[in-house]
N, CA and C atoms as a LAMMPS dump frame, in Angstrom:
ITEM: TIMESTEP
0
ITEM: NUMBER OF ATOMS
453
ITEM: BOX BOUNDS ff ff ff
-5.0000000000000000e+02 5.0000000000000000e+02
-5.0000000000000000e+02 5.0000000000000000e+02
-5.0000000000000000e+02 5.0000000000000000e+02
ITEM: ATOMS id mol type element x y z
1 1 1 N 17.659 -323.122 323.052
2 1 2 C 17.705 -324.087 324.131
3 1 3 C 16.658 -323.702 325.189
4 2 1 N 15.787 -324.699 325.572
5 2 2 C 14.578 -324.089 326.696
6 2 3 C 15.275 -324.399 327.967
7 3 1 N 15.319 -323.195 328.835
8 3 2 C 15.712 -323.329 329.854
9 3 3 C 14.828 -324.433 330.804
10 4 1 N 15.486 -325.285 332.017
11 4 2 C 15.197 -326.306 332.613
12 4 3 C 14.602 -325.125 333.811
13 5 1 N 13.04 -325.568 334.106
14 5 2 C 12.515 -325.362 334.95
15 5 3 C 12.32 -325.959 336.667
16 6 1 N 12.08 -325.758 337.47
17 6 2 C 11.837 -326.265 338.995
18 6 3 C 12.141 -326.071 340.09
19 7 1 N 12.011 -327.009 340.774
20 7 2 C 11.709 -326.561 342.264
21 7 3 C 12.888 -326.935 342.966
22 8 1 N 13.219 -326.404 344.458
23 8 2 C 14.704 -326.638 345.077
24 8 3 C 14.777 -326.276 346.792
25 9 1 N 15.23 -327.012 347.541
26 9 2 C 15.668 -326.574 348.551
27 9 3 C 16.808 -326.257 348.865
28 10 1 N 17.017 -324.883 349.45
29 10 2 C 18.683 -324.111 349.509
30 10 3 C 18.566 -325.123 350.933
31 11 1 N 19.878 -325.764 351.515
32 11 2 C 20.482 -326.074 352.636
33 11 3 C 21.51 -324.681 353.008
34 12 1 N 21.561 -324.471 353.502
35 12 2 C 22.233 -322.833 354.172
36 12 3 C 22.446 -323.692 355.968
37 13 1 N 24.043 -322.972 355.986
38 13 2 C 24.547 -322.862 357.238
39 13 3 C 24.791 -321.644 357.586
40 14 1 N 24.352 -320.943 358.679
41 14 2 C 25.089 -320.116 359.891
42 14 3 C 25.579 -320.778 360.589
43 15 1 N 26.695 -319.984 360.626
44 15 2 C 28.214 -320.165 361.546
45 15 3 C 27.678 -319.721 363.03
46 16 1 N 27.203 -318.451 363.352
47 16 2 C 27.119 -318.069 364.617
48 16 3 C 25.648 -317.189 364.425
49 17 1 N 25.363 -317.088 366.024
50 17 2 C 23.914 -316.376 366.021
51 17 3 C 23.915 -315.071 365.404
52 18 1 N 23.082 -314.618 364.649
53 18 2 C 22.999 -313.114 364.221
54 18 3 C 21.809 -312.83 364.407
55 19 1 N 21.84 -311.088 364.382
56 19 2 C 20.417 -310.661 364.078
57 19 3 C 20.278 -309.881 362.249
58 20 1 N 19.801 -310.171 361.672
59 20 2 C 19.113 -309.295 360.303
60 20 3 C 18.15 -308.852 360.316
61 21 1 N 18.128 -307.54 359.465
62 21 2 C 17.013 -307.329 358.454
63 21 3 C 16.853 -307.733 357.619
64 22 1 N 15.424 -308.301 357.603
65 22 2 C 14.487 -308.817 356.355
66 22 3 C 13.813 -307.894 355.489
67 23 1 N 14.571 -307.07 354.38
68 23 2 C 13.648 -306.061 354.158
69 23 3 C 12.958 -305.478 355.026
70 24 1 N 11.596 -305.608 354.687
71 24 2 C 10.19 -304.586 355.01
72 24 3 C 9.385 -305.794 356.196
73 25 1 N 10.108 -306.95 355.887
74 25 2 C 9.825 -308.107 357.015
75 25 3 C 9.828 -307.913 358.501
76 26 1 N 11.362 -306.911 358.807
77 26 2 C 11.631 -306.714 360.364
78 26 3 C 12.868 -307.207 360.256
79 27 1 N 13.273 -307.018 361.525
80 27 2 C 14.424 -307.489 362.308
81 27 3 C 14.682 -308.553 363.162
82 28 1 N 15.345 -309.455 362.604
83 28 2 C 14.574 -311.055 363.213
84 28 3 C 16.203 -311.687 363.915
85 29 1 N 16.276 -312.276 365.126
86 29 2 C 17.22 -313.253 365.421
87 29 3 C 17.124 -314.414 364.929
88 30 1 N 18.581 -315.105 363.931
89 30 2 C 18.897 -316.28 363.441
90 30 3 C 19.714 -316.458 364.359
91 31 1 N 19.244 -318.105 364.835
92 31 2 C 20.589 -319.264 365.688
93 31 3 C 21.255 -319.88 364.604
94 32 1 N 22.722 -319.83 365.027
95 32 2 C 23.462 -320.839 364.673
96 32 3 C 22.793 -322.232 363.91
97 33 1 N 23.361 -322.959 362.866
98 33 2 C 22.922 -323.951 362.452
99 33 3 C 22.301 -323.964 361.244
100 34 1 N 21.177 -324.851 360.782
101 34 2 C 20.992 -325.231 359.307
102 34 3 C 19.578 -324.492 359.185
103 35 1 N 19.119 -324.211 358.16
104 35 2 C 18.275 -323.633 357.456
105 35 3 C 17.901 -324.03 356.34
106 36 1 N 16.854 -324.807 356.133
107 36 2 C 16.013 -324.573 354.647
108 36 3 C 15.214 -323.844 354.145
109 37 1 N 15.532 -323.342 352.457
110 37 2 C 14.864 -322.701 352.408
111 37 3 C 14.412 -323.627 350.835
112 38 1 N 12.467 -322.709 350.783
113 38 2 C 12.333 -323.664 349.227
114 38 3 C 11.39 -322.339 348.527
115 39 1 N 12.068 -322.643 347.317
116 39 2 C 11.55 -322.166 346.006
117 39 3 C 11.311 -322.998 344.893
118 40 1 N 10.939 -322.039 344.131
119 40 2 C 10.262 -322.28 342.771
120 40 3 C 11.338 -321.355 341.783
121 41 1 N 11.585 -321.957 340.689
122 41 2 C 12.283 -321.058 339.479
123 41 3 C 11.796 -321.83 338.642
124 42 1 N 10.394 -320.881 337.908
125 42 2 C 9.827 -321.549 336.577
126 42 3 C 10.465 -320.821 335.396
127 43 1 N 10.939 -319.368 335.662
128 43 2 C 11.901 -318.775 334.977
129 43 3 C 12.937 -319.45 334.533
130 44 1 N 13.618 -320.184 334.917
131 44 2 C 15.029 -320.766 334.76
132 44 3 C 15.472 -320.868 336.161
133 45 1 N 15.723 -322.577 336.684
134 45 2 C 16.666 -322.791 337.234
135 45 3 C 17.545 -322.58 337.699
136 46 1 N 18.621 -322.786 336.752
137 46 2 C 20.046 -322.468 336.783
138 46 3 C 20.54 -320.82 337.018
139 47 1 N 19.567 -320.01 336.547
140 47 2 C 20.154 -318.49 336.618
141 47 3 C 19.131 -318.371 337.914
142 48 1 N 18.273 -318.699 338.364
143 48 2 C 17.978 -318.594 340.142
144 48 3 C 18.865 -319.089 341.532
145 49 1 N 19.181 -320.092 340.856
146 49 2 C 20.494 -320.852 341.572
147 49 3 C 21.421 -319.809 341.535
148 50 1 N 21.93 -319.808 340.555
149 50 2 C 23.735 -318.489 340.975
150 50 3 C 23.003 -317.131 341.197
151 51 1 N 21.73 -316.599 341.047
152 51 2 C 21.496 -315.564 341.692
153 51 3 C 21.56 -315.597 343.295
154 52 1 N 21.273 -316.927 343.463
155 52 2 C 21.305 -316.944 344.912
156 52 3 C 22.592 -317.219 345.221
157 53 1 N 23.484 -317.587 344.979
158 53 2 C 24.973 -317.777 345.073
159 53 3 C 25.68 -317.052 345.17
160 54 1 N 25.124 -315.819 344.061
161 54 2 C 25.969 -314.75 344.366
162 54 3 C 26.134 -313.762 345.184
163 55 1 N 27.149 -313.381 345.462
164 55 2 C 27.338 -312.395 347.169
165 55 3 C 26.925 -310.656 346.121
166 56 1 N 27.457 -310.673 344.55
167 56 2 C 27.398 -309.4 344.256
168 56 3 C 25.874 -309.594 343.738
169 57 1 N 25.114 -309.137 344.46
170 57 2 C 23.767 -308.89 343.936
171 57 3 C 22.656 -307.775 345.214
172 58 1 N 22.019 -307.143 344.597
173 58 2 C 20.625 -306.037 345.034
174 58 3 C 19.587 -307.371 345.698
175 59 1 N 19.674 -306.763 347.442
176 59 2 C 18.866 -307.811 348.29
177 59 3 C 17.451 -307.68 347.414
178 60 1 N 16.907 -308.452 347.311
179 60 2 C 14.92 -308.573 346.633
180 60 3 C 14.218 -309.329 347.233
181 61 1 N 14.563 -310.59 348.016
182 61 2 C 13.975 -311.35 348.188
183 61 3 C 14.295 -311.46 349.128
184 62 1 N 13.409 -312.169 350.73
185 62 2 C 13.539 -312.25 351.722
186 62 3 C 14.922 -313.019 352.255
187 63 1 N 15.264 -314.404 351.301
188 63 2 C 16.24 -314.955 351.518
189 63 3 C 17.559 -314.563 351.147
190 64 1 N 17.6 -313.409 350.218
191 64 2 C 18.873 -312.868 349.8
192 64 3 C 19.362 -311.883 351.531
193 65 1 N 18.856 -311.828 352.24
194 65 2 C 18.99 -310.567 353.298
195 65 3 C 19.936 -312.298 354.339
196 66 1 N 19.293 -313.638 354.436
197 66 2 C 19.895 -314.394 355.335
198 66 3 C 21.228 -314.58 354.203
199 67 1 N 21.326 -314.651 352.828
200 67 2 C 22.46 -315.518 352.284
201 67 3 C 23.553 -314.212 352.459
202 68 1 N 23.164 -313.281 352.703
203 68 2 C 24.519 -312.611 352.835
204 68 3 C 25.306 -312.911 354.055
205 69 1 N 24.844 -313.331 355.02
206 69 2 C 25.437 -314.099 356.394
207 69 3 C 25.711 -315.422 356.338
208 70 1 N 25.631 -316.118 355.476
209 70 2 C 25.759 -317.488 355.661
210 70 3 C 26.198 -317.942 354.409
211 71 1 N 25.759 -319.501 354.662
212 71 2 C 26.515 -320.637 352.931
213 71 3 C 25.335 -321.254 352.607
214 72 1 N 25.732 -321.402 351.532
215 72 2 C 24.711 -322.119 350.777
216 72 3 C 25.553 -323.632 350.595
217 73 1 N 25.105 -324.962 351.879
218 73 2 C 26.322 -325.943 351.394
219 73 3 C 25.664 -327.104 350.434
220 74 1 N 24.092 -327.355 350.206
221 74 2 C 23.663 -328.468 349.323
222 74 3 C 22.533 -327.522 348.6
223 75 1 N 21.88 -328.159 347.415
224 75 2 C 20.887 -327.6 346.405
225 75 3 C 20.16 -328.95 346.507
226 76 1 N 18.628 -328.908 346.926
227 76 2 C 17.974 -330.179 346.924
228 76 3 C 17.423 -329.958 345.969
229 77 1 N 16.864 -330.502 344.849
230 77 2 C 15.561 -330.263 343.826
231 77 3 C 15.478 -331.237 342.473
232 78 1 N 14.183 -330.665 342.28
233 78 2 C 13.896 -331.489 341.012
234 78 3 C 13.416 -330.711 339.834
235 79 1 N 13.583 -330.846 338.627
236 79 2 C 13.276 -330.7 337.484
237 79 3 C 12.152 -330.779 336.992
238 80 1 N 10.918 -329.709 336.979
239 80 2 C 9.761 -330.055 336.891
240 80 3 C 8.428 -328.797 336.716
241 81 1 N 7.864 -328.904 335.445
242 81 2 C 7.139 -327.47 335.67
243 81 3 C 6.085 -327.269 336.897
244 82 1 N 6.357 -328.58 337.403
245 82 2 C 5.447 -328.557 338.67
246 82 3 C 5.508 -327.482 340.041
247 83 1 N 4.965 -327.081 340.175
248 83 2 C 5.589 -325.583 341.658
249 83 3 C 5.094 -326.418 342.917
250 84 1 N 6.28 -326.905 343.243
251 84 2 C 6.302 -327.907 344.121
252 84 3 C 6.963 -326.996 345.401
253 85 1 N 7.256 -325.454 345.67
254 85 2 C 8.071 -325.104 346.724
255 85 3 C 7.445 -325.509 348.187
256 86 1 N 5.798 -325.14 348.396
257 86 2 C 5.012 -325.154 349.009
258 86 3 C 5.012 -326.296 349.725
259 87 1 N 5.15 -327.294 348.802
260 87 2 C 4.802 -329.133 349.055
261 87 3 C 6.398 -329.593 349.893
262 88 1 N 7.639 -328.825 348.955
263 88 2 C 8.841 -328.797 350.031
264 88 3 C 8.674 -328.244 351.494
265 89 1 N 8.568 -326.939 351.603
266 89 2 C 8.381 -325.985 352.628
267 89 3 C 7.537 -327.19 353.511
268 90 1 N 6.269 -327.736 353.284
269 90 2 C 5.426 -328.505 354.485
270 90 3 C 6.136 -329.879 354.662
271 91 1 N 7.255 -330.225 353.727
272 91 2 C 8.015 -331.06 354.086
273 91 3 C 9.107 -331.192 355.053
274 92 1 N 9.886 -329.984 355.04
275 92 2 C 10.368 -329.512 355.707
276 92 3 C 10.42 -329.466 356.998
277 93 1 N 9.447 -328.709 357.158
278 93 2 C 8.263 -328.614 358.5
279 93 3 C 8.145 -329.773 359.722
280 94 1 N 8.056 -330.835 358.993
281 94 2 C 7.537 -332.066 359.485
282 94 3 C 8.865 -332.888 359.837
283 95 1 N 10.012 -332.112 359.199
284 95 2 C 11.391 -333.007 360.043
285 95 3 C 11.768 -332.772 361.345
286 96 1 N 12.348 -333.642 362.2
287 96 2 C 12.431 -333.786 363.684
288 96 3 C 13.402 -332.408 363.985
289 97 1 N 13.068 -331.515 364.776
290 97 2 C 13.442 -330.324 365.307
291 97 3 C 13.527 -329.641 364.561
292 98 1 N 12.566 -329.3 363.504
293 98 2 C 12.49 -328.598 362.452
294 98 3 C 11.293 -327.343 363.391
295 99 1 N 11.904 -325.961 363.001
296 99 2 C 10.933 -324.834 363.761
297 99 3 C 10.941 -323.672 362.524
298 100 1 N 9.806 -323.086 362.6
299 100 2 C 10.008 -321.897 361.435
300 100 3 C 10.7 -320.564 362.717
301 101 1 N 11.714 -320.034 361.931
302 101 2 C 12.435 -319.322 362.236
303 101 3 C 11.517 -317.804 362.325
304 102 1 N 11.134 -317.357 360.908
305 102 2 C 10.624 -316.377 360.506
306 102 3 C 9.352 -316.419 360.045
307 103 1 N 7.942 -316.129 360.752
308 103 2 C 6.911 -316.229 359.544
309 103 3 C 6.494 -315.64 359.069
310 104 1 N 5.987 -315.959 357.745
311 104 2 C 6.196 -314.921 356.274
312 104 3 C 7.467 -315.085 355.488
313 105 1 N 8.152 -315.989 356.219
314 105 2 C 9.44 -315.721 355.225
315 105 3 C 9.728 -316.733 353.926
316 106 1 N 9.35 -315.942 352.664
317 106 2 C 9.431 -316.532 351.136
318 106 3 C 8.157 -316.642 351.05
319 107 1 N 7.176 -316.782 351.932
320 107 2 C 5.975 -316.946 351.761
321 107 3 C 4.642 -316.29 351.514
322 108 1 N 5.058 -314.917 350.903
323 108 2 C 4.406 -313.841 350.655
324 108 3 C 3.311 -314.309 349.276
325 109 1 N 3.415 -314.966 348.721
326 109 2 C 2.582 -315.269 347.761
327 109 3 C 1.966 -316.591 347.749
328 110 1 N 1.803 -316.669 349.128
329 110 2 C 1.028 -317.944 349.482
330 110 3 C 0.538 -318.383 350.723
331 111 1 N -0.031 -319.282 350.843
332 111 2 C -1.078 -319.74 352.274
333 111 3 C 0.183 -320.408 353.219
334 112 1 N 1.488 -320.563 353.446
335 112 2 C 2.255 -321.831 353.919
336 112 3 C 2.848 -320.613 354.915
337 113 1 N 2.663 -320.925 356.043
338 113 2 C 3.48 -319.914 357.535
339 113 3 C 5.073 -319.578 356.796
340 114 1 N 5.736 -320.329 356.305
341 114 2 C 7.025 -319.931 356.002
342 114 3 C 7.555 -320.707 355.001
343 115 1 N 8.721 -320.061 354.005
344 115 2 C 9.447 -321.013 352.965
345 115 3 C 10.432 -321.08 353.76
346 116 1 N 10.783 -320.789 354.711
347 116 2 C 12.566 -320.651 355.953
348 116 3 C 12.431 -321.899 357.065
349 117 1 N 13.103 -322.66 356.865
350 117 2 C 12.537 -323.7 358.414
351 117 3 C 13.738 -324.217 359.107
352 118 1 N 14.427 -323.637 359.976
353 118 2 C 15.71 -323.97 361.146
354 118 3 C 15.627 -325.293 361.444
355 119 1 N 17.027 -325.894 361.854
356 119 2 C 17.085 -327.114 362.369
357 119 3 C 18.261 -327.037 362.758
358 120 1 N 18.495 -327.426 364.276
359 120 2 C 19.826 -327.59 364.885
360 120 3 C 20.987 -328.067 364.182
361 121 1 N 20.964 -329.231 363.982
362 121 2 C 21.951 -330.362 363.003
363 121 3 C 20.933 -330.461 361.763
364 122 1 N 22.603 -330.917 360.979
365 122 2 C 22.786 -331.177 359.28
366 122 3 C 21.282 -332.164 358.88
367 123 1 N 20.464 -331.542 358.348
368 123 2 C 19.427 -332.764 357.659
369 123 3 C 20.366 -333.506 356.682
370 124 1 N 19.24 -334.69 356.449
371 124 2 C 19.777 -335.614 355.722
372 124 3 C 19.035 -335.712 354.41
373 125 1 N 19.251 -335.499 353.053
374 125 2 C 18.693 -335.52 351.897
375 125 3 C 17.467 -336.621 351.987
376 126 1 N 17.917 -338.105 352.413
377 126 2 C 16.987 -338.963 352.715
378 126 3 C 15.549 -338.772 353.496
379 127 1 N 16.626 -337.975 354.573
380 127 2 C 15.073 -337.792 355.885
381 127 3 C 14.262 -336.716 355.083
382 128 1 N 14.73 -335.897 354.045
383 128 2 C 13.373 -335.026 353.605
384 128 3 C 12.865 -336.01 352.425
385 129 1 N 13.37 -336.266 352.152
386 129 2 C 12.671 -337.204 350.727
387 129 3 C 11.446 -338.153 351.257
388 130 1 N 11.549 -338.341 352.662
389 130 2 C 10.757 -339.664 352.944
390 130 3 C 9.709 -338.738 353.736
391 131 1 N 9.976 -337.129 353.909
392 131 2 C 8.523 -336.143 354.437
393 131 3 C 8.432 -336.296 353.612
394 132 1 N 8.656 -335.538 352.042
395 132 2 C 8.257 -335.283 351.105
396 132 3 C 7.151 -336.21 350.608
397 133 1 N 7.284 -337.491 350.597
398 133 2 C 6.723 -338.699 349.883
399 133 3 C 5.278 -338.967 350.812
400 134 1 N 5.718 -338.451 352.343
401 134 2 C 4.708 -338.699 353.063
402 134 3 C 3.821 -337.372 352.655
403 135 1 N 4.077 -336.366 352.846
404 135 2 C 3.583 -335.024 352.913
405 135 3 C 2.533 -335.296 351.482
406 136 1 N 3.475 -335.557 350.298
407 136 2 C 2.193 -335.37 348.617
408 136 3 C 1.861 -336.353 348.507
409 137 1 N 1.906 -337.173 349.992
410 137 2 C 1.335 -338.48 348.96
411 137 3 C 1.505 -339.527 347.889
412 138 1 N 2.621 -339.258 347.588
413 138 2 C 3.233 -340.355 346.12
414 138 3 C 4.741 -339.691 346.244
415 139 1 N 5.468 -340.44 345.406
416 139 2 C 6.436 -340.655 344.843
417 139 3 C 7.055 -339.31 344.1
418 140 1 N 7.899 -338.685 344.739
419 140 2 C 8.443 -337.096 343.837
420 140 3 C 10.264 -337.3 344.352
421 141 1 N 10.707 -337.814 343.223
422 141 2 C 12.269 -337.54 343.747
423 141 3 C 12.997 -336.482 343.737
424 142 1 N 13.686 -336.453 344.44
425 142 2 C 14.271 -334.887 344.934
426 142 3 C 15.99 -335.353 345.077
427 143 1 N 16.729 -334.842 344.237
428 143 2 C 18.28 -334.945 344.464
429 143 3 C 19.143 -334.364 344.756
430 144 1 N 20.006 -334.014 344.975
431 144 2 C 21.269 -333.146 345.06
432 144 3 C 22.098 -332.447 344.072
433 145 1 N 21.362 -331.213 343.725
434 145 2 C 21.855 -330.999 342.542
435 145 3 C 23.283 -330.032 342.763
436 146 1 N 24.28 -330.17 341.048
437 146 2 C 25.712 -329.638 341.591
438 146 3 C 25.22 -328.18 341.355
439 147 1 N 26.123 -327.504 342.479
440 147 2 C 26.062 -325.98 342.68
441 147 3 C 26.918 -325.785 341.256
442 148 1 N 25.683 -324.385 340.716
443 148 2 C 26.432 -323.757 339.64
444 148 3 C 27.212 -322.707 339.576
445 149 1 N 28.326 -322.694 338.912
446 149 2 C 29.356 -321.512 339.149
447 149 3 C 29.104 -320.422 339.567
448 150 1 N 29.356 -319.45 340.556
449 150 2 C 29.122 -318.436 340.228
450 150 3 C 30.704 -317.188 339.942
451 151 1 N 30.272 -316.281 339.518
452 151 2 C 31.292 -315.272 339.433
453 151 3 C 31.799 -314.657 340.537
């Protein structure tokens, strides 16, 4: 069976203000409220998804250091060998009170200030779909995909 490849935005809530370490990143203050974050899993999907889900796992990645404080409450993405995180991330960006929290954060292997982008209140799947469309230029649907089990 070939594993399903692509791209995704984590929706993540904090409950209350904290401070973390980001790895080798620093020590950064998170506010209260919503957070996107976007990747790529050309590896497999589905086993990037519950890696990130899961609470029992070795921090690696910049965003595993915020998911231990917070939820993961929607999965935005699409199905696609396309590495579309970048094209999310500047989508992101461009939503109304949208601020990068951390820069550098997820974004170590690329030109984009941040894959992490804060926003007071709940985005709306719609309002990024319609950056998105503006941001690449054409037509890329992006859905709500169901969270996969984790252990």
């Amino acid at each position: 069976m070939k594993r399903q490849v692509g791209s995704y935005v984590l929706l993540i809530q904090l409950i209350g203000d904290t401070t973390i370490t980001v790895g080798k990143l620093g020590v950064f203050s998170f506010n209260r409220g919503y957070y996107l974050y976007s990747g790529s899993a050309l590896g497999g999907l589905s086993s990037r998804l519950i890696r990130h889900l899961s609470k029992e796992k070795k921090n690696h990645w910049h965003i595993d250091y915020l998911l231990m404080h917070s939820q993961v409450i929607d999965i935005w993405g699409i199905i696609s060998s396309e590495h579309l995180e970048c094209c999310f991330a500047q989508a992101s960006n461009v939503l109304p009170e949208s601020r990068i929290p951390v820069r550098g954060f997820g974004s170590s292997d690329c030109q984009c200030q941040s894959h992490l982008l804060f926003l007071p209140e709940r985005p709306l799947l719609a309002d990024f779909q319609s950056a998105l469309n503006r941001i690449s230029n054409r037509s890329i649907t992006v859905e709500s995909l169901s969270m996969p089990p984790v252990d």
